[in-house]
N, C-alpha and C positions, 0 to 999 in steps of 0.2 A: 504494500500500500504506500502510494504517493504519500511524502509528508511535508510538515512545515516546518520548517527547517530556521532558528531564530539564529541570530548570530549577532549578539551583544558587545559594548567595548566602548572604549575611551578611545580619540582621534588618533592614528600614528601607529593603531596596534597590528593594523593589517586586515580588517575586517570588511573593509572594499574590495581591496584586490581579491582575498580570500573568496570572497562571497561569490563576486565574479568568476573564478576558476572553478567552484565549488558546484556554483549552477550549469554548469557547460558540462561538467564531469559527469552531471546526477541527471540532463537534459530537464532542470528546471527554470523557473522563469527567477530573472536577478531582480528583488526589489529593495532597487536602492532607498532604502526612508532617508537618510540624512540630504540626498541630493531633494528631495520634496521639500524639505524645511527651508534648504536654501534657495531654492526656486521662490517659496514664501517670499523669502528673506529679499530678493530680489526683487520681485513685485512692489514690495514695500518701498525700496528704496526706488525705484523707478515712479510711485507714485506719491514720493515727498510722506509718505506715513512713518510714523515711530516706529524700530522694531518691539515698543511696550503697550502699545496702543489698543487696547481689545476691542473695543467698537470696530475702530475703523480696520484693523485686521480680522475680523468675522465680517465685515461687508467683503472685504478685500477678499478671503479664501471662498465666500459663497458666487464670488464672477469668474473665477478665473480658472484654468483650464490647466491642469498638468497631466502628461501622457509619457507613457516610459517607451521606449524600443528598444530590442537588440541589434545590436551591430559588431562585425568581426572584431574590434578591437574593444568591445564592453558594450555598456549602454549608456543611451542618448537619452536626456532630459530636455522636452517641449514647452516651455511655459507661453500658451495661449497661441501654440502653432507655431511660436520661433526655437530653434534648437540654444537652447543656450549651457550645453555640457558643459564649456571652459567656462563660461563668463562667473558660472556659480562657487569653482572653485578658487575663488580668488580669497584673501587672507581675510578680506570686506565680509565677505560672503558667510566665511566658515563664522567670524565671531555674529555677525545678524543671524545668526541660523541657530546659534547656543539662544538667542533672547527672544526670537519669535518663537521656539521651538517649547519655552515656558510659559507662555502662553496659554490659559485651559484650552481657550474659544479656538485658535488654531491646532491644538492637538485633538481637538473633538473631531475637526473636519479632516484630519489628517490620518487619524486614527481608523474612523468612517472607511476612508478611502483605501487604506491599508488592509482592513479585512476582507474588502470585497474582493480587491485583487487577489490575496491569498486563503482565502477560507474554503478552498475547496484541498486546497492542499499541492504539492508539485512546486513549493516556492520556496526561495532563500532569502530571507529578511532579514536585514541588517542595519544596524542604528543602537539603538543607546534605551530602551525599554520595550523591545522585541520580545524578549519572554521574562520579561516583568510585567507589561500593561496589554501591549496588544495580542501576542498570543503567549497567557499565560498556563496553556494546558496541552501546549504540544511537547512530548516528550524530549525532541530533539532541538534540544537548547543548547548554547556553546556561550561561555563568554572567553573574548580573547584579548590579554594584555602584554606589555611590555615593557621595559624601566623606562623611565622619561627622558631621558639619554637618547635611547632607542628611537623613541617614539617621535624626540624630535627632530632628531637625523631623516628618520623618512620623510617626515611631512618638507623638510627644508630640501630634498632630493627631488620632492614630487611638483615643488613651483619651480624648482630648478627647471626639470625639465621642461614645464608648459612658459619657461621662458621668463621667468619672477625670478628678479637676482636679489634677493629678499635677505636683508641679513640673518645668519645662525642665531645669533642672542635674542632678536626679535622675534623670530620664529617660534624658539622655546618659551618667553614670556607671553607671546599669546597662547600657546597650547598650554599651557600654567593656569590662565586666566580663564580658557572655557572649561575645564577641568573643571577648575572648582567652580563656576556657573552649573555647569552639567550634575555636578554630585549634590550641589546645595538647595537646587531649585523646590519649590514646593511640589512642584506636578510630576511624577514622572522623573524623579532625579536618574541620573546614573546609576546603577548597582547592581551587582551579579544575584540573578536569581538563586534561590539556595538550591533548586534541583539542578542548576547550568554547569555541566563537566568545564572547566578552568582550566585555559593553556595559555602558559605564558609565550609567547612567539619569540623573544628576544633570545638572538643564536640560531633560530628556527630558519631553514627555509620555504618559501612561499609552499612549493611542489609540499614538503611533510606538516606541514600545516593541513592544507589540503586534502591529502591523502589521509591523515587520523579523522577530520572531519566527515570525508565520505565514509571510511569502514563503519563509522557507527551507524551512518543514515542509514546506510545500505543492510545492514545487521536491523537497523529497526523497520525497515522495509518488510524485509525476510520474516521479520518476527510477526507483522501485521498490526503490530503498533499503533 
């Protein structure tokens, strides 16, 4: 039996890339939630709104349109029919998407949106209250982390590449700074479900990451789970 597969974690831990290789492996569908929040995040700032602002962000998530696709090198994120996958992960992006993303009113619509696309099951959901809030009864739960070291090495490797010559220091004080957004917030903080098998990825390769995450799917596949 197809399942729902949550993939929990703090930024920088590998839990994108993961998710990504992980859906490809199992031929499920990648639901990325944190690129949803910063699509949010973006709306907002493209329509002069606060990322604190509840009204006008629940009018704002009730117009506007986000649609995921696959494509060979990941998935594409459409806000309102424009592709904007780079535009979201910009450093802008990541810290608007920690403060829209505490939000109730936009986690209600985000949430909404999140089970339909996966409540039948066949998905890899990954974000930061995947099997804490939104599917908090599917067996195959994973939270994944890393030293913050680590963590900010990647995220600093990953604007490298999309062409952000962003300083290392700077990097790590904002991944500091959503962190403890993420873990403090009242709604929906950060935190590993107490059922979620815990792999630290630091030292890890992407490929054995990956590979422990599928044995189990595929074990609770088999099982019927």
């Amino acid at each position: 039996m197809k399942q729902i597969v949550a993939i929990d974690g703090p930024s920088g831990s590998g839990k994108s890339t993961v998710a990504a290789m992980l859906s490809d492996e199992l031929g499920y569908i990648h639901l990325d939630t944190g690129a949803m929040y910063r699509a949010v995040a973006l709306a907002a700032a493209l329509d002069n709104i606060p990322y604190d602002d509840p009204n006008r962000l629940d009018k704002l998530c009730r117009r506007i349109r986000i649609d995921m696709y696959r494509r060979e090198d990941g998935a594409s994120i459409y806000l309102n029919g424009r592709d904007v996958t780079e535009e979201i992960r910009s450093p802008e992006m990541s810290l608007g998407s920690s403060v829209v993303s505490s939000v109730p009113e936009v986690r209600s619509h985000m949430v909404r949106l999140q089970r339909e696309i996966g409540g039948s099951g066949g998905v890899v959901a990954e974000g930061r209250d995947m099997g804490t809030v939104v599917f908090p009864d599917t067996p195959a739960k994973f939270y994944l982390d890393a030293s913050p070291v680590e963590r900010a090495r990647r995220r600093w490797l990953q604007l490298k590449e999309m062409g952000m010559d962003e300083d290392p220091d700077k990097v790590r004080r904002e991944m500091e700074e959503r962190d403890q957004k993420d873990a403090s917030r009242e709604h929906s903080p950060l935190k590993r479900a107490d059922d979620a098998i815990h792999i630290d990825t630091t030292g890890m390769t992407i490929a054995q990451v990956v590979e422990a995450l599928a044995d189990k799917v595929k074990e609770l596949e088999e099982s019927g789970a």
